[in-house]
MARDREN-727075 format. One line per 5 residues: their letters; for each residue x, y, z of N, C-alpha, C, O. Coordinates in steps of 0.05 Angstrom, whole numbers. Example, Ala and Ser with C-alpha at 12.3 -4.5 7.8 and 13.67 -1.06 7.14 Angstrom:
<recs>
AS) 264,-114,156,246,-90,156,264,-66,156,285,-66,169; 257,-45,142,273,-21,143,258,1,157,268,23,161
</recs>
This chain:
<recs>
XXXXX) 16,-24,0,0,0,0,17,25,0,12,43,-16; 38,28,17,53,48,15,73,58,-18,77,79,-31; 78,34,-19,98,28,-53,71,37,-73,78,52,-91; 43,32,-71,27,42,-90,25,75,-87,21,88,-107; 29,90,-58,22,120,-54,44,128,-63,41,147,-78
XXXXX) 61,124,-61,91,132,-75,87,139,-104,87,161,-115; 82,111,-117,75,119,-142,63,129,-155,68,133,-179; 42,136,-141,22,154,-154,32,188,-147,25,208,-161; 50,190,-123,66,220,-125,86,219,-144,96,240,-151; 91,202,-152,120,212,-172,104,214,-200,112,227,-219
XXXXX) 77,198,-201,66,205,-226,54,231,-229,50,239,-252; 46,248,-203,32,269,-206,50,295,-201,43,318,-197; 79,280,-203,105,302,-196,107,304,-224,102,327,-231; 111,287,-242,115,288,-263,102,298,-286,113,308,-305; 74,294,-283,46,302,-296,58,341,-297,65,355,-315
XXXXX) 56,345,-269,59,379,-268,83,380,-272,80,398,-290; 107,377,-271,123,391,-281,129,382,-316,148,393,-328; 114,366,-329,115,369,-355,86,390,-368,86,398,-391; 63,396,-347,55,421,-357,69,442,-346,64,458,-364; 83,453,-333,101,470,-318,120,478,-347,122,502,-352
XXXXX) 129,464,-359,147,469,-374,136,471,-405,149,481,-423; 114,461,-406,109,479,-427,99,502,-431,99,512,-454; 85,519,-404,80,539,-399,106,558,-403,108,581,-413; 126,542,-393,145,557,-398,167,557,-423,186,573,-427; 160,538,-436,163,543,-468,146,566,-481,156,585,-493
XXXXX) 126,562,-476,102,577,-495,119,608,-488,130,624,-504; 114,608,-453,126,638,-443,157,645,-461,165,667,-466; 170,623,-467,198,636,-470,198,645,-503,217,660,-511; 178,637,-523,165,638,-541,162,667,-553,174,681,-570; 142,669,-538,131,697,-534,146,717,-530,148,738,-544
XXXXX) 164,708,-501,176,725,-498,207,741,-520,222,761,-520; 202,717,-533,233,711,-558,218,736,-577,227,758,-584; 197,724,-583,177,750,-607,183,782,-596,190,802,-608; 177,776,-573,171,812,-566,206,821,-562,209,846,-562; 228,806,-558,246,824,-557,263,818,-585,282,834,-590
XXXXX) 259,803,-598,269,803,-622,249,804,-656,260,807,-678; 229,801,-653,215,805,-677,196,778,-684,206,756,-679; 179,779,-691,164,754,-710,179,747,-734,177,763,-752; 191,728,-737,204,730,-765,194,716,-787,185,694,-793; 199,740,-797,179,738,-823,189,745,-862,206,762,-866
XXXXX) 178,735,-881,193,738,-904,180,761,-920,158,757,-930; 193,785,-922,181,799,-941,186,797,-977,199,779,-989; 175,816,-986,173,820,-1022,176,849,-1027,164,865,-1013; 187,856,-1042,180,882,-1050,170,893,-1073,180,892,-1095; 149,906,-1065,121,916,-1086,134,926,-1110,146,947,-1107
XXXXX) 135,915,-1136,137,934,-1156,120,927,-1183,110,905,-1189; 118,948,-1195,88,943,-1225,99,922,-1243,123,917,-1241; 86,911,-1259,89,892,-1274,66,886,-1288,45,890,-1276; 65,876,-1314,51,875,-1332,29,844,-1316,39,824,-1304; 2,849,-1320,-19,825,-1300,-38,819,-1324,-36,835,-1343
XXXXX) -53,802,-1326,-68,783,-1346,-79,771,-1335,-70,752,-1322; -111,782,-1336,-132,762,-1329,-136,746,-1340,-155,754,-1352; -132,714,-1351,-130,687,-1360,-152,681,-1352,-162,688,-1331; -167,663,-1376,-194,640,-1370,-174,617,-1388,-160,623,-1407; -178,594,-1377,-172,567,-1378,-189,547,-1390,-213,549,-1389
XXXXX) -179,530,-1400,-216,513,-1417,-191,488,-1430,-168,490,-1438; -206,469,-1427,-194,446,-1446,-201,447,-1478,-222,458,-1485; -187,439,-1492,-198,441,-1524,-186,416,-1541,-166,404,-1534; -202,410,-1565,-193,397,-1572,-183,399,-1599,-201,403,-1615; -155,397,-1613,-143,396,-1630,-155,395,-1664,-158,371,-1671
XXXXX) -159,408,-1676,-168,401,-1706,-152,421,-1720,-143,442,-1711; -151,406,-1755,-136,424,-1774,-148,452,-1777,-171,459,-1770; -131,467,-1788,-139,504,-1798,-170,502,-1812,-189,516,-1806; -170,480,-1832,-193,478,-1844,-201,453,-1851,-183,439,-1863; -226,441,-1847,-233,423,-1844,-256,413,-1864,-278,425,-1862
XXXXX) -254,397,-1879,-277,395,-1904,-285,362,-1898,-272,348,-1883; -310,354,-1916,-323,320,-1906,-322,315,-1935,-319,332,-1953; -326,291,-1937,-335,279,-1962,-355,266,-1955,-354,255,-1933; -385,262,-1973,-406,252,-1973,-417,237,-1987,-408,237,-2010; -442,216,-1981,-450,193,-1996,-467,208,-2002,-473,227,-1988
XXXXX) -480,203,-2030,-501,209,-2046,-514,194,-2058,-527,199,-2078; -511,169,-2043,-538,141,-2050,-523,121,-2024,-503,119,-2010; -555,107,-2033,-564,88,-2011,-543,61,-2026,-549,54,-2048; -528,53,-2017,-504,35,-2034,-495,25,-2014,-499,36,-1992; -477,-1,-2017,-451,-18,-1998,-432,-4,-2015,-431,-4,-2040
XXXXX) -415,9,-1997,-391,16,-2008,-369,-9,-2016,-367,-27,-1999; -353,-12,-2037,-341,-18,-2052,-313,-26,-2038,-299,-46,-2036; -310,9,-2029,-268,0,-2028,-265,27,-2017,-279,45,-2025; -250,30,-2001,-236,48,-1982,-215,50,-1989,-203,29,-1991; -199,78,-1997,-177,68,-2012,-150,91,-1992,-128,99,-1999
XXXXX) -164,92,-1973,-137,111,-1944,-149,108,-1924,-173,101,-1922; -134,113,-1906,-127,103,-1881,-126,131,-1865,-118,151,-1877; -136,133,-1834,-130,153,-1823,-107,159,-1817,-92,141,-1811; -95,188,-1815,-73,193,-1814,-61,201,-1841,-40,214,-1839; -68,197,-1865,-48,185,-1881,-58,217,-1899,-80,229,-1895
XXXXX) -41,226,-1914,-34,257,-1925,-44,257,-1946,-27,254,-1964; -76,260,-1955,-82,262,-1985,-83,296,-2002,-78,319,-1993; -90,288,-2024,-92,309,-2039,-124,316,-2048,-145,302,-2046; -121,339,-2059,-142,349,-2068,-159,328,-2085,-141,319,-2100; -179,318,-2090,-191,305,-2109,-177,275,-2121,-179,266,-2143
XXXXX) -159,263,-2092,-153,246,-2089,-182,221,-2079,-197,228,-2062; -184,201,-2090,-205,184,-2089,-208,172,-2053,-186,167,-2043; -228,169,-2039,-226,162,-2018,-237,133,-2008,-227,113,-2000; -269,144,-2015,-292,119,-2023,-299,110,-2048,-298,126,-2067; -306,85,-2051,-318,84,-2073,-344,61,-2071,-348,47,-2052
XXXXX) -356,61,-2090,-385,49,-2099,-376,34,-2115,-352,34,-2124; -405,10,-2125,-402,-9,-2140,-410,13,-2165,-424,34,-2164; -397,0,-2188,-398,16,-2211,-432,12,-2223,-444,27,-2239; -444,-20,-2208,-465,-25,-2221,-490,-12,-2210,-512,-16,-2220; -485,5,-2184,-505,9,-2171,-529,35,-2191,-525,58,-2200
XXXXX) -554,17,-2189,-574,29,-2214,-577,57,-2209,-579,72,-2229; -579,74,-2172,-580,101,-2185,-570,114,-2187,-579,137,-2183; -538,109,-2197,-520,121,-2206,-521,122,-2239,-523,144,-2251; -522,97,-2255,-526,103,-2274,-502,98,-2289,-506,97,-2313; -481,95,-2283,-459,90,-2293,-448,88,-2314,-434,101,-2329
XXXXX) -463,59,-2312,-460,47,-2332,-467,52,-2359,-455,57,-2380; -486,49,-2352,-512,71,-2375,-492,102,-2390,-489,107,-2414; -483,117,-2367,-479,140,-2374,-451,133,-2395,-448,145,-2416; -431,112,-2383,-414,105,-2397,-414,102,-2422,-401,116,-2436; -432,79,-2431,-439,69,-2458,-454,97,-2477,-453,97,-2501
XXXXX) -463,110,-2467,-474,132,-2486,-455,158,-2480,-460,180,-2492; -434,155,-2463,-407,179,-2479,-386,159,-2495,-367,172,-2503; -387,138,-2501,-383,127,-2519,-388,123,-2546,-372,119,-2565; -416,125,-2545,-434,128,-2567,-430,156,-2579,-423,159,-2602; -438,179,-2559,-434,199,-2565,-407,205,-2577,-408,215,-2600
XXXXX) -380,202,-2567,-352,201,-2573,-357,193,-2608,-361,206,-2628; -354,173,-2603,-352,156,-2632,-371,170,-2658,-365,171,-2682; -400,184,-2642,-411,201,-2667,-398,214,-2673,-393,211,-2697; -385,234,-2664,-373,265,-2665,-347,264,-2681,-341,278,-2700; -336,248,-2672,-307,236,-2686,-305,233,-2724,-291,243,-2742
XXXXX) -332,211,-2720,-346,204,-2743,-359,230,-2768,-359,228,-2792; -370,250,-2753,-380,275,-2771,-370,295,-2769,-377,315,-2781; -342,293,-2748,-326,317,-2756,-308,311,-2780,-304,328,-2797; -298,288,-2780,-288,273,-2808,-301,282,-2834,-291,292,-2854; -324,276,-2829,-345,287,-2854,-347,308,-2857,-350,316,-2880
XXXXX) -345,329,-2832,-351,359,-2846,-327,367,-2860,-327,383,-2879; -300,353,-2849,-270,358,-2864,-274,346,-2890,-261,354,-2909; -288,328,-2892,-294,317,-2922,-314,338,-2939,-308,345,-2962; -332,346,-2930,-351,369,-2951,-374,355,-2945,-395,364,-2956; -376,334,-2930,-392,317,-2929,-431,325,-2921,-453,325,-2932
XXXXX) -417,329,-2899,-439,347,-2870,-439,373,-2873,-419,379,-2885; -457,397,-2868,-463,408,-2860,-441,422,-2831,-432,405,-2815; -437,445,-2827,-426,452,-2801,-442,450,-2778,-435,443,-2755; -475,460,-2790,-491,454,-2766,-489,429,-2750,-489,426,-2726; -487,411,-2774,-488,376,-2764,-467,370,-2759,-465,346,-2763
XXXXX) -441,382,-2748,-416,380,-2733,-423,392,-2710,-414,381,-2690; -441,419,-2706,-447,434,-2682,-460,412,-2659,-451,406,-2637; -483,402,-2673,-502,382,-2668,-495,355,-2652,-506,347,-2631; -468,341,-2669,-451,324,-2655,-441,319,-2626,-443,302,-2608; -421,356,-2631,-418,364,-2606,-425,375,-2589,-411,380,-2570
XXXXX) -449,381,-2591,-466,392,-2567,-475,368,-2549,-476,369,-2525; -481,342,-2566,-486,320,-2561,-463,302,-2543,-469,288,-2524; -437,305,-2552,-412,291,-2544,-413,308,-2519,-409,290,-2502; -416,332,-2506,-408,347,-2485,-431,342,-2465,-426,341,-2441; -459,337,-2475,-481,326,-2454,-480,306,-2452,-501,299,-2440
XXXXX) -464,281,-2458,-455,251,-2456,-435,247,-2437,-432,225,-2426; -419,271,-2431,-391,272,-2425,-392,288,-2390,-377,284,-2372; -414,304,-2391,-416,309,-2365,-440,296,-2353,-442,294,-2329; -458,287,-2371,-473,253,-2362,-450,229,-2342,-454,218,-2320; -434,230,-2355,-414,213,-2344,-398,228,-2319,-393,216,-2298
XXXXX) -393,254,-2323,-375,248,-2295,-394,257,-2265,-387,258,-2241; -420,265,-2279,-440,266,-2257,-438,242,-2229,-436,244,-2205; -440,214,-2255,-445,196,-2258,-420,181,-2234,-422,167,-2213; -396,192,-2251,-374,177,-2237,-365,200,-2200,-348,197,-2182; -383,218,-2205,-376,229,-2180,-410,219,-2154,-415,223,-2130
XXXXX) -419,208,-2170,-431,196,-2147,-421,166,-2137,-433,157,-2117; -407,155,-2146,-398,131,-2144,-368,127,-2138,-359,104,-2135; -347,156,-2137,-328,159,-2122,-322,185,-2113,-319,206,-2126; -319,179,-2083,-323,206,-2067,-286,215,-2061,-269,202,-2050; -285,236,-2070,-255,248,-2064,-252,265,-2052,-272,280,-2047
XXXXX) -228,271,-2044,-226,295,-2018,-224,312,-2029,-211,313,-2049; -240,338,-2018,-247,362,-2026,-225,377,-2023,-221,394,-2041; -202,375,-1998,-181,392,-2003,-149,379,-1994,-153,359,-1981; -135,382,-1996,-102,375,-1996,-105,370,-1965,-121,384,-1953; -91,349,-1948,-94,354,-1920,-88,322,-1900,-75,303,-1909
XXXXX) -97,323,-1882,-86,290,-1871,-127,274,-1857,-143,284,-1842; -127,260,-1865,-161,240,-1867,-149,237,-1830,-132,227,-1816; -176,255,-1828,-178,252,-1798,-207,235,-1778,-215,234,-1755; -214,227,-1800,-235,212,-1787,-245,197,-1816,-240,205,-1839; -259,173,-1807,-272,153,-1822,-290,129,-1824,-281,106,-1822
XXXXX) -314,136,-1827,-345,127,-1822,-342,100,-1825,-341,82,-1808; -340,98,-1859,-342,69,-1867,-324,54,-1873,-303,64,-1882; -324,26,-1870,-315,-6,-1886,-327,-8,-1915,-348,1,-1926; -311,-18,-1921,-323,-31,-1954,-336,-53,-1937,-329,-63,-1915; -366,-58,-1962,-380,-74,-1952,-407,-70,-1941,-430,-79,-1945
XXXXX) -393,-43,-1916,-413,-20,-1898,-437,-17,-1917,-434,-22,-1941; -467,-4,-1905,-490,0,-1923,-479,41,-1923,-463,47,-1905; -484,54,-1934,-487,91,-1928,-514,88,-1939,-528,70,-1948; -515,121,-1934,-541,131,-1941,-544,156,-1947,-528,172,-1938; -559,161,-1957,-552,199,-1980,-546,219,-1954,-560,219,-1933
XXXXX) -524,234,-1958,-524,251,-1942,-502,237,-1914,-498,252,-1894; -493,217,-1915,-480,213,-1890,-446,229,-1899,-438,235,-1922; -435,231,-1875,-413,237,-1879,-390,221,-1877,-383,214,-1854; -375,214,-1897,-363,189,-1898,-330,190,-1890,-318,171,-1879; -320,214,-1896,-295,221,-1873,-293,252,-1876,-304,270,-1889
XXXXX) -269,251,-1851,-263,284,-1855,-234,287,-1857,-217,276,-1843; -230,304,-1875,-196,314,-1880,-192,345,-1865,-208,363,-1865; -168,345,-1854,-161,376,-1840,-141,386,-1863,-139,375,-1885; -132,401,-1858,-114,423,-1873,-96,423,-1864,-96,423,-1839; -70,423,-1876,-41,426,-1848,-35,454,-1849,-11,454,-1852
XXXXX) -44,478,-1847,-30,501,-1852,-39,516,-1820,-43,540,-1817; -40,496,-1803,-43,507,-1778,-65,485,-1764,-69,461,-1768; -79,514,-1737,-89,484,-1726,-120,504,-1709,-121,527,-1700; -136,487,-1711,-165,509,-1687,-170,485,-1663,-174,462,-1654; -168,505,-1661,-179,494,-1622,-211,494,-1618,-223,515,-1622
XXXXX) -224,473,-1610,-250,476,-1606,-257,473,-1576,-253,452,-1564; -266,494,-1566,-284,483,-1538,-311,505,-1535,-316,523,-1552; -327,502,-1512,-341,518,-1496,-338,535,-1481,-317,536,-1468; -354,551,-1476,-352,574,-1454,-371,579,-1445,-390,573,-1460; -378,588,-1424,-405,595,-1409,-414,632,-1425,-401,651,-1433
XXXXX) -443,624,-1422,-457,652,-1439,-444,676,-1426,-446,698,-1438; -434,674,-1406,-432,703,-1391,-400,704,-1399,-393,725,-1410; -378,682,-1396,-355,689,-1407,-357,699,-1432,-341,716,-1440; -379,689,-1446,-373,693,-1487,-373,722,-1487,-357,733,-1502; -390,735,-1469,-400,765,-1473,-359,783,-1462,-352,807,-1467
XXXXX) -348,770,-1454,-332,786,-1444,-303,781,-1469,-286,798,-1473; -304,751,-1486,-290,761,-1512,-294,761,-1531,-316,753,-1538; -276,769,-1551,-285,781,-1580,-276,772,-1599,-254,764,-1592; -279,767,-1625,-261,760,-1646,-239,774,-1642,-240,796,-1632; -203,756,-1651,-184,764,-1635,-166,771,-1611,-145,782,-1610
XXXXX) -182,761,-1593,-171,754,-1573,-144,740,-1573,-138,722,-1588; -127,751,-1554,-100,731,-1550,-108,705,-1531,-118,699,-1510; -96,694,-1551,-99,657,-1533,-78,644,-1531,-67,647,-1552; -61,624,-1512,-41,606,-1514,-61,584,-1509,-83,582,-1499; -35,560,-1528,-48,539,-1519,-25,514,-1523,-9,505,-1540
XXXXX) -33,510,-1495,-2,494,-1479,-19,462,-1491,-42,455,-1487; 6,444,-1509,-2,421,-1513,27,402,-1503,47,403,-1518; 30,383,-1476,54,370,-1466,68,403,-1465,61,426,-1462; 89,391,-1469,114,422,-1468,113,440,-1489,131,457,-1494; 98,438,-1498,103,457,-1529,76,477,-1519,55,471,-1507
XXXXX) 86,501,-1529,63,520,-1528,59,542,-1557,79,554,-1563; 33,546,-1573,26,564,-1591,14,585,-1583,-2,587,-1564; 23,603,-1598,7,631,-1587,-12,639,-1617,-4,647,-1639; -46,634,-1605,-58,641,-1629,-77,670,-1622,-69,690,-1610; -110,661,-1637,-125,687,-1621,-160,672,-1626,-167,649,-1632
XXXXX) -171,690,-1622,-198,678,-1626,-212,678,-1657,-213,698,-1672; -221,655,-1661,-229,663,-1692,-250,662,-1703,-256,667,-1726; -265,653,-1681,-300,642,-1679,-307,646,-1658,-292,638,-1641; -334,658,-1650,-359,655,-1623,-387,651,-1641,-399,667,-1655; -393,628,-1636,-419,620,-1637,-440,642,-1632,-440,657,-1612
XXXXX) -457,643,-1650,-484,665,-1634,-506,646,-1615,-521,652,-1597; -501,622,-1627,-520,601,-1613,-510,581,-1584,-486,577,-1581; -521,575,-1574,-513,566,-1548,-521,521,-1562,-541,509,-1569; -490,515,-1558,-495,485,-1565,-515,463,-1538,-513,455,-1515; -534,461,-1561,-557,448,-1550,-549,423,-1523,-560,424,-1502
XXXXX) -532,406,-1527,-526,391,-1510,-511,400,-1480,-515,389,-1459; -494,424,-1486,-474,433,-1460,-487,467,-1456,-480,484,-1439; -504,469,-1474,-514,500,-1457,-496,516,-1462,-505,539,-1460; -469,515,-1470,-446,536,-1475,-441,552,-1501,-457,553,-1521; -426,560,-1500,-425,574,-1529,-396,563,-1544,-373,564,-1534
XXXXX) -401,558,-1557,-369,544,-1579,-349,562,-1591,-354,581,-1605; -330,556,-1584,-316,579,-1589,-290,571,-1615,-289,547,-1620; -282,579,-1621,-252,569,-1630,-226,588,-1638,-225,610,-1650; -209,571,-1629,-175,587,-1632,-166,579,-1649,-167,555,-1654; -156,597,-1663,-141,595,-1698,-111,590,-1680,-109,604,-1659
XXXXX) -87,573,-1687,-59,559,-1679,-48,568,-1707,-64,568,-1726; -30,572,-1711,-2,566,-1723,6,539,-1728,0,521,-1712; 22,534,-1752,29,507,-1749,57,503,-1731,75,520,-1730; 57,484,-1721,78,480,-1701,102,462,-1710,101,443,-1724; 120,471,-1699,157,458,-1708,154,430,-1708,170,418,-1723
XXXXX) 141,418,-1700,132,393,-1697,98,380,-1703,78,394,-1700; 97,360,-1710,77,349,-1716,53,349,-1695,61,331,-1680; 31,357,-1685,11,350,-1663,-10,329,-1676,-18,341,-1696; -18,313,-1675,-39,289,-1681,-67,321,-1675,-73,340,-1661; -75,308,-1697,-108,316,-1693,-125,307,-1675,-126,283,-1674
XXXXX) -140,319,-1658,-161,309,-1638,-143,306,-1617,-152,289,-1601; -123,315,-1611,-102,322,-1587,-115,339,-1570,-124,360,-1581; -118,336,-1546,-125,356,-1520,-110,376,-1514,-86,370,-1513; -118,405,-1509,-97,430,-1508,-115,436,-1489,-137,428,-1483; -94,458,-1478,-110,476,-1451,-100,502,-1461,-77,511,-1464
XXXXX) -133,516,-1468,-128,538,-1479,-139,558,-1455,-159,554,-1442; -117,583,-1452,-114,610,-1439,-118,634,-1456,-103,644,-1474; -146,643,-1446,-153,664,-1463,-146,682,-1448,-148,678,-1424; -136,704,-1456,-117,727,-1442,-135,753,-1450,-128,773,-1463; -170,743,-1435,-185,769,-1435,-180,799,-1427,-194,814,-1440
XXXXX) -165,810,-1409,-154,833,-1398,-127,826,-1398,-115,805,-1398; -114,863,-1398,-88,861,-1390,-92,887,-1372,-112,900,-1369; -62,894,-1357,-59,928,-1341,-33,925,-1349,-28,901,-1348; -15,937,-1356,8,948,-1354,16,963,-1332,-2,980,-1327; 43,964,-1309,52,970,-1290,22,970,-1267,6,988,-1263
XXXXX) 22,941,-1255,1,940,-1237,7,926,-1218,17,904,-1223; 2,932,-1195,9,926,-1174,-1,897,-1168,-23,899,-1157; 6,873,-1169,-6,848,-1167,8,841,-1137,30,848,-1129; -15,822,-1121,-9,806,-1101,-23,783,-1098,-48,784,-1101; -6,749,-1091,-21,734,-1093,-46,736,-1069,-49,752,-1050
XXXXX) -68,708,-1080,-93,715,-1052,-74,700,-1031,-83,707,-1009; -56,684,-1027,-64,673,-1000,-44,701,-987,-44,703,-963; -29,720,-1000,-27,735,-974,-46,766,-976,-38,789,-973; -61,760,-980,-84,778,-970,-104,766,-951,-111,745,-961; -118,771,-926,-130,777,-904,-152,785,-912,-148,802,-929
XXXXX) -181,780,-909,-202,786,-910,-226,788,-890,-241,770,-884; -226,813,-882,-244,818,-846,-265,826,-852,-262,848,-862; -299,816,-852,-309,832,-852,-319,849,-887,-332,869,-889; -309,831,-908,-310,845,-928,-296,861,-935,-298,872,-957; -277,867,-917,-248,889,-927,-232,873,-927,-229,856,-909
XXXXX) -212,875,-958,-187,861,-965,-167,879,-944,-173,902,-938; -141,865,-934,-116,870,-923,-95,861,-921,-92,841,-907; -77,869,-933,-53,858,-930,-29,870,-909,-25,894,-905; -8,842,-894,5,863,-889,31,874,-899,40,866,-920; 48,895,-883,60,906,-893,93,909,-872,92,901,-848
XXXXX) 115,919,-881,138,922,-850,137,955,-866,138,963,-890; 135,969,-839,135,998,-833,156,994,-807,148,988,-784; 182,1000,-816,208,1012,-801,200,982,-781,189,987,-760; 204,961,-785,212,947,-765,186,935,-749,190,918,-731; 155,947,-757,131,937,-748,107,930,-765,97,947,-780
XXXXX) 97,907,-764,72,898,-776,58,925,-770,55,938,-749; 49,930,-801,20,939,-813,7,935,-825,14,930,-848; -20,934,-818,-48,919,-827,-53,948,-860,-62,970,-854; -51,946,-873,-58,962,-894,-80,947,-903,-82,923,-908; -102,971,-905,-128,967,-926,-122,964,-952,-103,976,-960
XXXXX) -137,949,-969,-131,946,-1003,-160,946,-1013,-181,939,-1003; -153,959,-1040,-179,950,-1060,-161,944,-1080,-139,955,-1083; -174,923,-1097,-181,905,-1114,-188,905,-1145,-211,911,-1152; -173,901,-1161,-189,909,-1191,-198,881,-1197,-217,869,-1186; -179,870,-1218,-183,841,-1230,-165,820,-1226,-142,823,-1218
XXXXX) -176,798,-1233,-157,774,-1221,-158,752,-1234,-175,748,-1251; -135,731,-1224,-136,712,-1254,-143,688,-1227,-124,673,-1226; -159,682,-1213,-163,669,-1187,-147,664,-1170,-155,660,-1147; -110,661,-1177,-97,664,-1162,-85,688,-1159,-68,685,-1142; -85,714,-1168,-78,735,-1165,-80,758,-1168,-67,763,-1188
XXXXX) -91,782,-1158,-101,798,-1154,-83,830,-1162,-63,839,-1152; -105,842,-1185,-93,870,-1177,-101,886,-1162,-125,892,-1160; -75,900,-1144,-90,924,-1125,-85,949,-1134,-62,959,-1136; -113,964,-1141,-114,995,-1145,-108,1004,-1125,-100,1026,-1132; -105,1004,-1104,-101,1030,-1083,-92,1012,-1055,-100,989,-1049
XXXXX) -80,1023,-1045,-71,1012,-1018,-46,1003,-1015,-36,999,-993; -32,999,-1038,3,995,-1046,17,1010,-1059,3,1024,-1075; 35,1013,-1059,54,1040,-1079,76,1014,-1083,79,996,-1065; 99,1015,-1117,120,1004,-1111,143,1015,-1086,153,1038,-1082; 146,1000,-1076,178,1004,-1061,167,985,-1028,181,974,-1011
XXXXX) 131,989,-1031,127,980,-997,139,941,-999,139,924,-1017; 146,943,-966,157,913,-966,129,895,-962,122,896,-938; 117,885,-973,102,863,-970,100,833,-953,111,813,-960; 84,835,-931,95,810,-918,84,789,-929,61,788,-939; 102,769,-929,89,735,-951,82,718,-933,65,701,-937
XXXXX) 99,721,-903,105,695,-893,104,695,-862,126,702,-854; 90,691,-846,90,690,-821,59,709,-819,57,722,-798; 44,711,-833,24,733,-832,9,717,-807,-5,732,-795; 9,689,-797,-16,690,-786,-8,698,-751,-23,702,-731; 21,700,-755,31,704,-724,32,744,-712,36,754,-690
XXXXX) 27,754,-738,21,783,-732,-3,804,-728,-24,804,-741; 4,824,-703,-15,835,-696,-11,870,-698,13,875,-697; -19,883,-700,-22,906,-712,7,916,-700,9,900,-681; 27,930,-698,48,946,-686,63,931,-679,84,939,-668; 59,899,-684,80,883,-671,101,883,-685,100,892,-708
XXXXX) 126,873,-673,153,878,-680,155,857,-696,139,840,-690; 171,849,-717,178,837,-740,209,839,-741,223,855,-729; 217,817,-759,245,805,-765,243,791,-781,232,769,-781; 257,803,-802,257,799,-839,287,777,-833,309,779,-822; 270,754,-847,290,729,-849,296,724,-875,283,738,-891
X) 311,709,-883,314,706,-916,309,681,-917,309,670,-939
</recs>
């Protein structure tokens, strides 16, 4: 019984003198602040060019972008490229059966044939004295409505790319059924690049055709501008569509590549910027603080524009004041400070 009272004093010797001593940490603490300073890291205020930035994902397509289309109900035939792959202008893409009836083809074939072979035949004769000139006129008025009979004919039954560029998408297989009006691929343009995304109705109102835009894709970055705003709001996302005209880049980017485009709606020249986390907010009044000869000061601020992490201040800073960054939550109005590096 005695060996148990013992121990319970050395436990309650010990209990208080380990709060005892942190009282007297805390105290020696305190007392370290008030004769030597809060130490703390300043900045010093000077103007600099600030940019209000909006951010948006986008997605990659050529400068210009054209489709090729079916114009009958047909199994396509033969596919004759591959995505990726660099065609030309009125290079063949899809094709049809030559026999399909409402094309006509065939038909149209055999009578510029016919036609051919008359014309041939009575221009010979009018060089002979034979014919009449009218009945040479006659021939060929005939040979020329045979002749675009036919390539009517042959352009419904092979579809080619409308402009020079790389086949960035592609509907059908040979085999596949189409149907009038589908769109059977799409070719881009290489002489640059547009960015497509959305924006909310109330951002659209704030830019304009030409706008400055970057758009960071991996490590590479283009500097383009705006080159389209929708008047209509896209039915599925409620937003407005926007797009950035790119430059072509030193390097190759794949089409349908993800970019993060920075529209650089505002600028200020020589403006006083500070980030938010060292500004203080009491009450609805912005504050930052400040070292005045060796003591925390609470300085009032107002506010212009901001890119969400950073803020310009119209009034309440001049260049040259020291800015405190670092120790702000340990200062109180007049208290003493100590600039650490």
């Amino acid at each position: 019984m005695k060996q148990t009272i013992i121990t319970v004093i050395c436990c309650l010797a010990l209990l208080l003198a380990a709060c005892g001593g942190k009282d007297q940490a805390g105290k020696s603490m305190e007392q370290l602040h008030k004769e030597q300073g809060i130490p703390v890291r300043v900045k010093t205020v000077a103007a600099e060019n600030f940019s209000k930035d909006l951010s948006y994902n986008a997605t990659l397509g050529g400068s210009s972008e054209s489709y090729g289309l079916s114009m009958l109900a047909e199994v396509v035939a033969g596919v004759h490229a591959k995505v990726g792959d660099r065609v030309s202008a009125g290079q063949v893409i899809v094709t049809f059966p030559k026999t399909t009836p409402s094309a006509q083809f065939e038909q149209a074939s055999t009578g510029y044939n016919a036609a051919r072979q008359a014309y041939e035949r009575v221009k010979n004769l009018q060089a002979a004295g034979a014919v009449s000139q009218q009945d040479l006129d006659n021939a060929e008025t005939q040979f020329k409505l045979a002749q675009a009979n036919l390539e009517a004919s042959r352009q419904l039954i092979t579809v080619t790319s409308p402009i020079s560029g790389v086949l960035t998408s592609l509907a059908v297989n040979p085999g596949e059924m189409s149907h009038p009006g589908q769109i059977l691929f799409a070719v881009s343009g290489t002489g640059g690049y547009k960015a497509k995304f959305t924006v909310p109705d109330k951002v659209a109102r704030s830019i304009k055709i030409g706008t400055s835009a970057t758009a960071t894709i991996g490590d590479m970055e283009l500097t383009g501008r705006v080159s389209k705003i929708s008047l209509a709001l896209d039915p599925y996302t409620q937003a407005v569509p926007v797009e950035v005209s790119l430059p072509a880049a030193g390097q190759r980017i794949s089409y349908g590549a993800t970019a993060e485009i920075r529209l650089h709606t505002q600028s200020q020249a020589d403006a006083i910027v500070v980030n938010r986390e060292h500004i203080v907010t009491e009450n609805g009044q912005k504050y930052v603080w400040v070292d005045e000869n060796g003591k925390a000061a609470k300085r009032p601020i107002e506010t212009g524009m901001d890119n969400q992490l950073q803020f310009e201040v119209v009034s309440g800073l001049q260049p040259g004041d020291q800015l405190i960054t670092e120790g702000i939550n340990l200062l109180s109005e007049n208290a003493r400070i100590r600039v650490v590096k």
